[in-house]
C-alpha positions as CSV (number, residue, x, y, z in Angstrom):
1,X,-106.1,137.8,15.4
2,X,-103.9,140.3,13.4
3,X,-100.4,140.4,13.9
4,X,-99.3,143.9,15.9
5,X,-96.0,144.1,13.8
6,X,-94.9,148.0,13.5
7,X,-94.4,150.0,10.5
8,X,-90.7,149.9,10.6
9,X,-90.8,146.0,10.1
10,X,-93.9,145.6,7.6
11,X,-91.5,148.2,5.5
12,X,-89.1,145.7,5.7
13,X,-90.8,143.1,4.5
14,X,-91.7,144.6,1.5
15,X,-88.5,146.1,0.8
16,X,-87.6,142.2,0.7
17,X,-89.8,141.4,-1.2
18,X,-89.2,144.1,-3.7
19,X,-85.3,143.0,-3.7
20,X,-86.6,139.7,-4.0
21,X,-88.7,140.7,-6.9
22,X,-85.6,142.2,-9.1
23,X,-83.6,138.7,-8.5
24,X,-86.7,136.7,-9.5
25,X,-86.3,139.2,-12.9
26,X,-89.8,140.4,-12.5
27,X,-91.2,143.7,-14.1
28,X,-89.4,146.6,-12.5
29,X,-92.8,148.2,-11.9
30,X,-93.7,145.6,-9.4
31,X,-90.4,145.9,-7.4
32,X,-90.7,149.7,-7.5
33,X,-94.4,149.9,-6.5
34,X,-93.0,147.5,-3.3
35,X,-90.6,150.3,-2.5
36,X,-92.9,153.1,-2.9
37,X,-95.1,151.2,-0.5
38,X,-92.7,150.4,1.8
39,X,-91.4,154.5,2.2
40,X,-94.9,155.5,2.8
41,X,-95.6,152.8,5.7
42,X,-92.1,153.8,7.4
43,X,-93.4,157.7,6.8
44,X,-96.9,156.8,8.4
45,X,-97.4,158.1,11.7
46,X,-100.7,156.1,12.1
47,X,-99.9,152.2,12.8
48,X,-100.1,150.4,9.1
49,X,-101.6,147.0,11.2
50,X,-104.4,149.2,12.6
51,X,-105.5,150.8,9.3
52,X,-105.2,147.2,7.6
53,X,-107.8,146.0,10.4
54,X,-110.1,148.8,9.6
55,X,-109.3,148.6,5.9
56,X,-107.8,152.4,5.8
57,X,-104.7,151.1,4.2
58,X,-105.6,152.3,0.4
59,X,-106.3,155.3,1.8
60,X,-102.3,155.9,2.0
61,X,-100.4,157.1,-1.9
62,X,-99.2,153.9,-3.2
63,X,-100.6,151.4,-1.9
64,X,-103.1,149.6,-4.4
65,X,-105.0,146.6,-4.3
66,X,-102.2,143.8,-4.8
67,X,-99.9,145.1,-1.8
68,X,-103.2,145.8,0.2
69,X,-103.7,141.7,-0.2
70,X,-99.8,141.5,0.5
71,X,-100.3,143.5,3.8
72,X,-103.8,142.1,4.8
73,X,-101.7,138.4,4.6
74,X,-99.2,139.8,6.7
75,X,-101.2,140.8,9.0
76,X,-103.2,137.6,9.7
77,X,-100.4,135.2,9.0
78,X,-97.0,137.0,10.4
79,X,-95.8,136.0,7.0
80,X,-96.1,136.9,2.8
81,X,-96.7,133.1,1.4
82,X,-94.9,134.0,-2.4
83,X,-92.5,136.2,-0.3
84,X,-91.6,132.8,1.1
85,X,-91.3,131.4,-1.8
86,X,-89.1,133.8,-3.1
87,X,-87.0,133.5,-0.7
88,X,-86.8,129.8,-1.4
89,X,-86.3,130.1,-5.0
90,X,-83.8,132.7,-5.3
91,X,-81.5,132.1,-2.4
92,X,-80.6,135.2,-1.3
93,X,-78.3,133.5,1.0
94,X,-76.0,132.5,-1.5
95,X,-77.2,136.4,-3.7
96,X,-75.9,137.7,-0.4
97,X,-72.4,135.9,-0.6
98,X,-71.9,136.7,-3.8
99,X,-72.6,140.7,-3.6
100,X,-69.8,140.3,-1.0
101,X,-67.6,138.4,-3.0
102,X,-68.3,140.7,-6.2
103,X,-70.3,138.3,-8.3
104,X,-73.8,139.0,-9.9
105,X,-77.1,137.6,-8.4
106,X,-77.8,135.8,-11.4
107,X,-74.1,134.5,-12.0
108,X,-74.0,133.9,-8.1
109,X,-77.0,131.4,-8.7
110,X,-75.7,130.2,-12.4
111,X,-72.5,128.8,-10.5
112,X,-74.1,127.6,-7.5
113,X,-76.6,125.4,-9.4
114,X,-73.3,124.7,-11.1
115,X,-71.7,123.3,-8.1
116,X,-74.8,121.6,-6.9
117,X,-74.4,123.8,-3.8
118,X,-77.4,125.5,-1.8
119,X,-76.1,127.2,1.1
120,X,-73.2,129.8,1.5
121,X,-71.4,127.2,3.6
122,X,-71.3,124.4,1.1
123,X,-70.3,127.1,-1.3
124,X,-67.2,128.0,0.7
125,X,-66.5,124.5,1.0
126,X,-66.7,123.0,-2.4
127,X,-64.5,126.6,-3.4
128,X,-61.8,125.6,-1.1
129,X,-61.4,122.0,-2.6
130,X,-61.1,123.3,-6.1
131,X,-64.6,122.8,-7.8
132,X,-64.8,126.4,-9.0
133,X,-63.0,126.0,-12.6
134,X,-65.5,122.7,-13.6
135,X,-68.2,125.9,-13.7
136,X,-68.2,126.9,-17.6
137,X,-66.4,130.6,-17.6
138,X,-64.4,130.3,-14.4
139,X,-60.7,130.4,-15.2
140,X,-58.0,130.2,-12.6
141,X,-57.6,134.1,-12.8
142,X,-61.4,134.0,-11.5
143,X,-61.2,131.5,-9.4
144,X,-58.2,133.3,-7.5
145,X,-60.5,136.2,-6.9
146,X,-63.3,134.6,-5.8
147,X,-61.1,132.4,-3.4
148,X,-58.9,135.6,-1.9
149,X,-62.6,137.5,-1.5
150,X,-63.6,134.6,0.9
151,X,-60.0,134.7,3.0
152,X,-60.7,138.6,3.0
153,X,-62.9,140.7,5.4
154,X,-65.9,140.9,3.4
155,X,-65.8,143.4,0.1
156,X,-67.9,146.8,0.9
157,X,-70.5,147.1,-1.8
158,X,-69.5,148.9,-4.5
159,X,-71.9,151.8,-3.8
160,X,-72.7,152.8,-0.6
161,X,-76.0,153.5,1.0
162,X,-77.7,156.7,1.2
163,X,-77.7,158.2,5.0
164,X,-82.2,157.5,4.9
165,X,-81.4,153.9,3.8
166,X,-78.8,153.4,6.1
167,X,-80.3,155.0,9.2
168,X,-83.5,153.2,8.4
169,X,-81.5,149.9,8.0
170,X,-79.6,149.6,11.0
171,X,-82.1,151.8,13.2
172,X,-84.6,149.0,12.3
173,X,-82.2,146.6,13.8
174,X,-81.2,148.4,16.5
175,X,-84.4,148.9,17.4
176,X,-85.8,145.3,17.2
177,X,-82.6,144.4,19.1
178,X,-82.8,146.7,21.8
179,X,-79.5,148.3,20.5
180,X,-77.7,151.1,19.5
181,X,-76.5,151.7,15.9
182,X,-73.4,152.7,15.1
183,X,-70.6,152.9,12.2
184,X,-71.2,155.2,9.5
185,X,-74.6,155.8,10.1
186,X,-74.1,157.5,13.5
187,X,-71.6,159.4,12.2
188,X,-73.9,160.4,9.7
189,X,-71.4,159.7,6.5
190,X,-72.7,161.0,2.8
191,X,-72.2,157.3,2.2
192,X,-72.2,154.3,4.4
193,X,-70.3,151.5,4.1
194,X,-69.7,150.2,7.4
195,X,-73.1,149.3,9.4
196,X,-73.0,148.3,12.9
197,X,-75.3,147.5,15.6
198,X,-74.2,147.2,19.4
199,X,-76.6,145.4,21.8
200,X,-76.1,145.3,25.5
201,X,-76.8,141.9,26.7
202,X,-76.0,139.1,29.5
203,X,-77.7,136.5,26.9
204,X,-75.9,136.9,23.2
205,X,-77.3,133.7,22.0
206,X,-80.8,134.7,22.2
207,X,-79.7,137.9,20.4
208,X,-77.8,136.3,17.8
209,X,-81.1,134.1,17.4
210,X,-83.0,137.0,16.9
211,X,-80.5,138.8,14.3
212,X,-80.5,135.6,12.4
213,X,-84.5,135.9,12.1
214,X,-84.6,139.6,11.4
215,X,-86.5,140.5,7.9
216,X,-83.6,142.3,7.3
217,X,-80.9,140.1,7.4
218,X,-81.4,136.9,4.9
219,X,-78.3,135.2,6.2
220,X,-75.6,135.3,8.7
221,X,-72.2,134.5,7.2
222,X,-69.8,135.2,10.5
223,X,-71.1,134.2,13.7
224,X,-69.2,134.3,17.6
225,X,-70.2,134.4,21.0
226,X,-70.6,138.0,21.2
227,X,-70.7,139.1,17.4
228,X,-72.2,138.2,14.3
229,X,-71.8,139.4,10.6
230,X,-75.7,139.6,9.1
231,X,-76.2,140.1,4.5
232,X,-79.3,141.7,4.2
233,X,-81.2,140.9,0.4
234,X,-79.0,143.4,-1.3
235,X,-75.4,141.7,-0.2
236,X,-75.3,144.5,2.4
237,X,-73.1,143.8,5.6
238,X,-74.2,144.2,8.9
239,X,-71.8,143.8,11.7
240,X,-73.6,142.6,15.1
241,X,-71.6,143.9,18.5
242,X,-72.8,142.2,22.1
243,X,-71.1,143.5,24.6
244,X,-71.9,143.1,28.2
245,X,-74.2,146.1,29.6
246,X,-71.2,147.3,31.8
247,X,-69.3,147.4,28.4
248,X,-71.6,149.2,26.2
249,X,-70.2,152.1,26.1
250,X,-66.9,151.0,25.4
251,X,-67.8,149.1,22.2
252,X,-69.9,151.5,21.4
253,X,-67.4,154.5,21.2
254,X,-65.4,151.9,19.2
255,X,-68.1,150.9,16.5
256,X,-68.9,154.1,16.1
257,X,-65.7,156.1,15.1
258,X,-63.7,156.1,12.1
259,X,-60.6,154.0,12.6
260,X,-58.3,156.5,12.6
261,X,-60.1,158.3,15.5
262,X,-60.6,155.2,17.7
263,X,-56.7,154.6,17.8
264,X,-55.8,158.0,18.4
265,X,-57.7,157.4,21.7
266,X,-55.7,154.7,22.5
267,X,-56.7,151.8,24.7
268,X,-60.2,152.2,25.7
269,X,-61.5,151.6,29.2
270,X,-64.3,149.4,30.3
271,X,-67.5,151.6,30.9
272,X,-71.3,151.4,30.4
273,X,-71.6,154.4,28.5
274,X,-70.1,156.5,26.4
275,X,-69.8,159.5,28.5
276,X,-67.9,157.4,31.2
277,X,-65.6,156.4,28.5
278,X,-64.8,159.9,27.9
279,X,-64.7,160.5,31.4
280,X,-62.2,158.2,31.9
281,X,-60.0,159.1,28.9
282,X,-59.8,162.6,30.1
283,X,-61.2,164.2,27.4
284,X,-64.7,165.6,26.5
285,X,-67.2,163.7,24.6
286,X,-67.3,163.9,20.9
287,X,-70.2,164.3,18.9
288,X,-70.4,161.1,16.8
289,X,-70.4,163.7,13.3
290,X,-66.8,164.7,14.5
291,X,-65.1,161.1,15.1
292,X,-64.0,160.7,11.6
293,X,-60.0,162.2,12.2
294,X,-58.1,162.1,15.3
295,X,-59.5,164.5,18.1
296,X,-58.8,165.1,22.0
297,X,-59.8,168.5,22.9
298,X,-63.3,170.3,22.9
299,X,-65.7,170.3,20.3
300,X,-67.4,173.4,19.5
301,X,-71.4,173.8,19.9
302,X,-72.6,172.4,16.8
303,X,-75.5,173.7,14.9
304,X,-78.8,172.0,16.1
305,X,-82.4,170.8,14.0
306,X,-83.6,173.1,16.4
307,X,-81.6,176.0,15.8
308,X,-83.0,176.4,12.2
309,X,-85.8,179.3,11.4
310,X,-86.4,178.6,8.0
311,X,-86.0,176.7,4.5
312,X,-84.3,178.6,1.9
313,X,-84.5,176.7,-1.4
314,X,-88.0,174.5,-2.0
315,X,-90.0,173.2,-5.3
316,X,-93.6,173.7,-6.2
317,X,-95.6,172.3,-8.9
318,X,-95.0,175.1,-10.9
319,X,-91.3,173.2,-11.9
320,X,-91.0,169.8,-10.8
321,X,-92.4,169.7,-7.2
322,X,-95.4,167.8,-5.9
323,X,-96.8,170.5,-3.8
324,X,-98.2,174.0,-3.9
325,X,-96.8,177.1,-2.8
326,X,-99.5,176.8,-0.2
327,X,-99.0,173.6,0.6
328,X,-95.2,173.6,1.2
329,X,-95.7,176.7,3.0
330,X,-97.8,175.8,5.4
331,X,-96.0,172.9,5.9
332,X,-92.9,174.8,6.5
333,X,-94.6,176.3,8.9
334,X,-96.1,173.7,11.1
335,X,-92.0,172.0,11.6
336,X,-92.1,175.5,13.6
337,X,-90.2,177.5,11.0
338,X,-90.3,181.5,10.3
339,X,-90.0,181.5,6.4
340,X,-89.3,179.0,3.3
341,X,-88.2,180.6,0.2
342,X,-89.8,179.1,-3.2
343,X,-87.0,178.8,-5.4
344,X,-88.2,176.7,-8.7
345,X,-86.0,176.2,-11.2
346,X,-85.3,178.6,-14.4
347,X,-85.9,177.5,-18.6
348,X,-82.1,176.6,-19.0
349,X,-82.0,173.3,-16.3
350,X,-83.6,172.1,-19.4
351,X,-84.6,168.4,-17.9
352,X,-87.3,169.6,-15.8
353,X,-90.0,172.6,-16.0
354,X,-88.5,176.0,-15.9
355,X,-89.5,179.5,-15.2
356,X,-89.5,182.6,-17.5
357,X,-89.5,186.2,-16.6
358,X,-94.0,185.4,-17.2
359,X,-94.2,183.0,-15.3
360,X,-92.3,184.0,-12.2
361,X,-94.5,186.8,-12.6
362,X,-97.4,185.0,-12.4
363,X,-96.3,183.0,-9.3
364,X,-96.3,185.8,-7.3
365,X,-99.9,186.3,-6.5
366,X,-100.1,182.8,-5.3
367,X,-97.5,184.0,-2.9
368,X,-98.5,186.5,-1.5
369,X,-102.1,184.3,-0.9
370,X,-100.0,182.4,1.2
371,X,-98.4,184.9,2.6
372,X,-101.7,186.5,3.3
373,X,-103.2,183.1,5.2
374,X,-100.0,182.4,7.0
375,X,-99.0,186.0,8.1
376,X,-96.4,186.2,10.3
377,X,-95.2,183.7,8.5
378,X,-93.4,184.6,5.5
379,X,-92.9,182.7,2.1
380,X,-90.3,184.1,0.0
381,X,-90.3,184.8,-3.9
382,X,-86.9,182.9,-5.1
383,X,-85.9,181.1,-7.5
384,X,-82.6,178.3,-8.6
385,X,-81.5,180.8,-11.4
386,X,-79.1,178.5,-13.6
387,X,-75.6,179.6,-14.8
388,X,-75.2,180.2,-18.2
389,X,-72.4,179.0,-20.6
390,X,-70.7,182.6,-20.4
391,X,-71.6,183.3,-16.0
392,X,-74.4,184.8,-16.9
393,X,-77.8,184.6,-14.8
394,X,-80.7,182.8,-16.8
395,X,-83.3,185.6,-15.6
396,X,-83.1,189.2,-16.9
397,X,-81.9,191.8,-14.0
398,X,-85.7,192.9,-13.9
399,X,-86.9,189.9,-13.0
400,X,-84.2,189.1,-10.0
401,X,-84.3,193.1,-8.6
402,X,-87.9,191.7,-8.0
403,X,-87.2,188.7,-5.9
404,X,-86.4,188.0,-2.3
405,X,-84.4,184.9,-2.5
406,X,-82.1,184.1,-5.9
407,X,-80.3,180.9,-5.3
408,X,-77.7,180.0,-7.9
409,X,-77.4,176.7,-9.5
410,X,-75.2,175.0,-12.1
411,X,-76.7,172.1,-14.2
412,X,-75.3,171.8,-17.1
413,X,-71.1,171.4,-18.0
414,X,-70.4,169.7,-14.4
415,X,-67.5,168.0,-16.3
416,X,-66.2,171.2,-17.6
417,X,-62.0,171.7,-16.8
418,X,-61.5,173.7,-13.4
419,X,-60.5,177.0,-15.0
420,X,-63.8,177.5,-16.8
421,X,-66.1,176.0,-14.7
422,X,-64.5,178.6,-11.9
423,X,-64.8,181.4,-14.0
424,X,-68.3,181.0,-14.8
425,X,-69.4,180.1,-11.3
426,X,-67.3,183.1,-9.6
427,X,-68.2,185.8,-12.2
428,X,-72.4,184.6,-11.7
429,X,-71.9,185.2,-7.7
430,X,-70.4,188.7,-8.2
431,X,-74.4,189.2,-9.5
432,X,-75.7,191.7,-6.8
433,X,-79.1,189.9,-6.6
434,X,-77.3,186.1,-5.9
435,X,-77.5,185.1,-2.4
436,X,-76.2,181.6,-2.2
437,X,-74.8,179.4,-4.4
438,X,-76.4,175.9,-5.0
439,X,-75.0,172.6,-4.2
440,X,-71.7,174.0,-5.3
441,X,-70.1,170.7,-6.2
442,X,-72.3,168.9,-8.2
443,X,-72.2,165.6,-7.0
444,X,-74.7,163.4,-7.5
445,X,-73.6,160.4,-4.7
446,X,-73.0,156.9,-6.0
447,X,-73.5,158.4,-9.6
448,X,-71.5,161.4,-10.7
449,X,-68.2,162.9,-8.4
450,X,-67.6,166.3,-7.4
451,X,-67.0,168.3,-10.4
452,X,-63.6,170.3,-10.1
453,X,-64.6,173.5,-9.3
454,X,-62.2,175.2,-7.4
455,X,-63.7,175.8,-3.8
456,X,-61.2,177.9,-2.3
457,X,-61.2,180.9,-5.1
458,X,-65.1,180.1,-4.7
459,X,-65.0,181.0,-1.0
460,X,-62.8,183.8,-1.7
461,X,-65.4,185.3,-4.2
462,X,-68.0,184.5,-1.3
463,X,-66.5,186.4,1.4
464,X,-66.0,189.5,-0.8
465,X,-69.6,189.4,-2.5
466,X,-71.8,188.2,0.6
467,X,-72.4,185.1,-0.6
468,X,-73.5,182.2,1.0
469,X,-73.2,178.6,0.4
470,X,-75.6,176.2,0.6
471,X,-75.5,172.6,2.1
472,X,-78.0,171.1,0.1
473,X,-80.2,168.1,1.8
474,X,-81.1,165.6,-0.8
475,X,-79.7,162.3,0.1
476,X,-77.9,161.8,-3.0
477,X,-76.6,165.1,-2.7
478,X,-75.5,166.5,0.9
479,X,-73.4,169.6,-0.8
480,X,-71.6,170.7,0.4
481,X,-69.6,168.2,1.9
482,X,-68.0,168.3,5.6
483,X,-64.6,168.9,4.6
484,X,-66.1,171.7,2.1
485,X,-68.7,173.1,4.7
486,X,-65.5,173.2,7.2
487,X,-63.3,175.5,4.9
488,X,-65.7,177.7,3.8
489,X,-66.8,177.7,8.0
490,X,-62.9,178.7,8.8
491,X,-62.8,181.0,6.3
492,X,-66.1,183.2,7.8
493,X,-68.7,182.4,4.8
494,X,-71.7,181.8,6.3
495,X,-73.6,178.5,5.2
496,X,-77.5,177.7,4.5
497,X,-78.7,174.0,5.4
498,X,-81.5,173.6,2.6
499,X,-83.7,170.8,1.8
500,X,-84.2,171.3,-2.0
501,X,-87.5,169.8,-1.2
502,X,-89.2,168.9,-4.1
503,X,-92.6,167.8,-2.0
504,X,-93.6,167.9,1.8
505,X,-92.2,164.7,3.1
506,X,-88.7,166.5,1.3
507,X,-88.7,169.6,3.7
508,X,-87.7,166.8,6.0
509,X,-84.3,166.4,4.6
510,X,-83.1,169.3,6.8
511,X,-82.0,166.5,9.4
512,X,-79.6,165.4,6.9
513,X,-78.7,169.0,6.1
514,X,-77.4,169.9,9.2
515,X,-75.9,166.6,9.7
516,X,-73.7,167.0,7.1
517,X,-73.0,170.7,8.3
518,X,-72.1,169.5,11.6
519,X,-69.5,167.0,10.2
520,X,-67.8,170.2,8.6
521,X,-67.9,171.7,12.5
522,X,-70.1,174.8,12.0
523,X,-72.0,176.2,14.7
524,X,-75.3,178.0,14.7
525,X,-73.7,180.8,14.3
526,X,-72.1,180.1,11.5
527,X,-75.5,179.1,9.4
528,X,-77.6,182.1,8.0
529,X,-81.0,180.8,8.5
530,X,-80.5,180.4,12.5
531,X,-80.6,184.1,12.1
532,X,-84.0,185.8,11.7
533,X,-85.7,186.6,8.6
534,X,-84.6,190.3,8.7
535,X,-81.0,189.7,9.2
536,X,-81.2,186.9,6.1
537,X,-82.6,189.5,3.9
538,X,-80.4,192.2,4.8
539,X,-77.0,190.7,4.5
540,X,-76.3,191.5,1.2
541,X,-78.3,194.8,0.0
């Protein structure tokens, strides 16, 4: 009999066994191949047990015939025998302890074998009595740091998670739980750091059981009646909230919101949901986006998914996407959208196939072939024209009098001092052909910070030229940010949510888009692509 576990959990697994992989110091092709497979089953709509039964599981991208065995095991034994092992070899128990602590996997293990300790319990123990400085290269210094990171609440990781691999995380949990998430996932941070899961129950023990068996969580390293603290594989915290059901909402409102904004409210009362908490309070209920500063009065209506009639900046294989113009086009057009501008990259990005005046040239008939199959629907000749060194456009006036869309983009000389790198971006957008500027900050999250352009001459520029900015919906992006997208929103320049996709599965990024739009408090009125195609287009000429 095959097992009947769902995608969400067979992903899991084989994200563990991926992490597990990278601490056993196997190839990094083997732990990436795990990963790959492990985004396509969450992404399958079809359930990955049923086309394992019937053998239609290499039919999905990435999955070959060594994690076909892997899944194909799973399936008829609930379990991954060398996953197992892994687990019993590397101890992520103690890898998890020592990601919150701030020590390496392979040092965590080096001192633990050290110690003669195997569990995160005996490690605490033989810590406190003074063992730590007989390990060779543990001074006192060391051993102070180690010993104040246990007293402490446990460290955050040092780089947070994207909002798809946090969602996914604690929506897994919540959803295996019977529980809501909460903490910066709900909110819908750029980062998380804090991860939270509130369950309603009138049994915690059984719940705490089932945390504790999760393939998510490899060890539990706080435990109470009515909470728990989980470490998933990659030293990532997990707080576990069990409230009883008439006090769900309560804890829930208070797991959710920034601190800041849950003392602002003051004490909370006891309530089963959220908008009886509210209720109560005397205030309206807040969007979960908004709860990051103190807030009491009325939020405004923010922009929706829904409200959203197009894409404005996509990739096709003729830069560095993975699908057609046709392709992304008509895949624009079955989320229910009016238009998707193609907006491939120009020669001067340099790191990725660019466009010349030839070839945007050439594009165009396979345009307007789409065009021609999907009519009404309308794809867009664009493109991300790049800034040059002296705010110039990287395409010759010709060439972007031709186009509907020009989005502009900066690539190069992010680290450039804020005079300069305002010049050249504000002297680019007073181009009459530029619509919209391009993730104006340049951050690259967990990687590179925000370079130091100067946003409020940039929305000055805006406003005068009829320029938009864009909130761009790569996870590692989402920029602008809500504190940007909420100046440039009080200032009256309207903003495009944007996926940047670079393939199909990428157009759906525009969640995260207008997640992080709604976090800087703009409505749909204030977003240019709610608008129709006609009143997009004729905003600026």
């Amino acid at each position: 009999m095959l097992s009947d576990l769902d995608n969400a959990t067979v992903a899991a697994e084989l994200e563990a066994f991926a992490a597990l992989l990278d601490l056993a110091d196997s190839t990094p092709y083997a732990s990436r191949a795990y990963r790959r497979a492990a985004a396509t089953i969450r992404d399958t709509k079809a359930p990955i047990m049923e086309l394992v039964r019937t053998g239609r599981d290499r039919d999905l991208r990435g999955i070959g015939p060594g994690i076909s065995a892997r899944l194909r095991e799973l399936a008829e034994n609930g379990t991954i025998a060398e996953l197992e092992d892994l687990r019993s070899r590397a101890r992520p128990e103690l890898v998890g302890l020592g990601r919150l602590l701030g020590v390496s996997p392979k040092r965590m293990l080096e001192i633990a074998a050290a110690l003669g300790v195997e569990t995160p319990e005996d490690f605490r123990r033989v810590a406190h009595e003074g063992a730590l400085q007989r390990v060779p290269g543990i001074g006192p210094a060391t051993e102070q740091r180690i010993l104040a990171r246990i007293e402490a609440e446990p460290d955050r990781p040092r780089k947070g998670l994207t909002l798809p691999t946090a969602r996914d995380l604690v929506g897994g949990i919540a959803e295996a739980l019977g529980g809501a998430i909460a903490g910066d996932p709900r909110r819908w941070a750029d980062l998380s750091f804090d991860l939270s899961v509130v369950v309603p129950t009138t049994d915690p023990g059984a719940v705490l059981d089932a945390f504790a068996r999760l393939p998510q969580i490899v060890t539990v390293v706080e435990q109470a009646e009515r909470s728990a603290l989980g470490v998933t594989v990659e030293g990532v915290p997990v707080a576990l909230s069990l409230p009883e059901p008439g006090g769900f909402g309560t804890e829930l409102v208070r797991a959710t919101g920034a601190q800041a904004y849950v003392d602002a409210l003051g004490p909370l009362p006891e309530a089963a949901d959220e908008e009886a908490v509210y209720d109560a309070l005397g205030i309206p209920w807040c969007p979960p986006e908004l709860r990051e500063e103190p807030f009491r009065g009325a939020p405004p209506r923010l922009v929706d998914v829904d409200d959203v009639r197009g894409d404005l900046h996509c990739h096709t294989t003729w830069s560095d996407g993975r699908g057609t113009v046709l392709e992304m086009a008509t895949a624009a057009r079955a989320r229910g959208y009016e238009y998707l501008a193609i907006c491939d990259h120009t020669p001067s990005v340099r790191v990725v196939p660019g466009l010349d005046a030839d070839a945007l040239r050439r594009q165009a008939p396979e345009i307007a072939d789409a065009n021609e199959r999907l009519a009404p629907f309308r794809v867009l000749r664009g493109a991300e024209v790049d800034i040059l060194r002296g705010g110039g456009l990287d395409l010759p006036d010709d060439v972007l009098a031709e186009l509907d869309w020009v989005q502009l983009s900066l690539h190069a000389g992010q680290r450039e001092p804020r005079r300069e790198l305002t010049r050249k971006v504000t002297e680019a957008m007073r181009h009459p052909a530029v619509r919209c500027l391009s993730h104006p900050k340049g951050r690259i999250l967990n990687h590179r910070p925000p370079n130091a352009l100067d946003l409020g001459h940039v929305v000055e520029v805006a406003l005068e030229h009829g320029v938009a900015l864009e909130v761009n919906g790569l996870p590692d992006r989402l920029d602008l940010a809500g504190p940007d997208v909420r100046l440039a929103v009080e200032a009256g320049v309207p903003i495009i949510v944007s996926t940047d996709a670079h393939s199909v599965a990428g157009l759906g990024h525009m969640r995260l888009a207008v997640a992080t739009a709604r976090r800087g408090w703009a409505t749909a009125a204030d977003v240019l692509n709610t608008r129709p195609l006609e009143d997009v287009l004729s905003r600026r000429r």
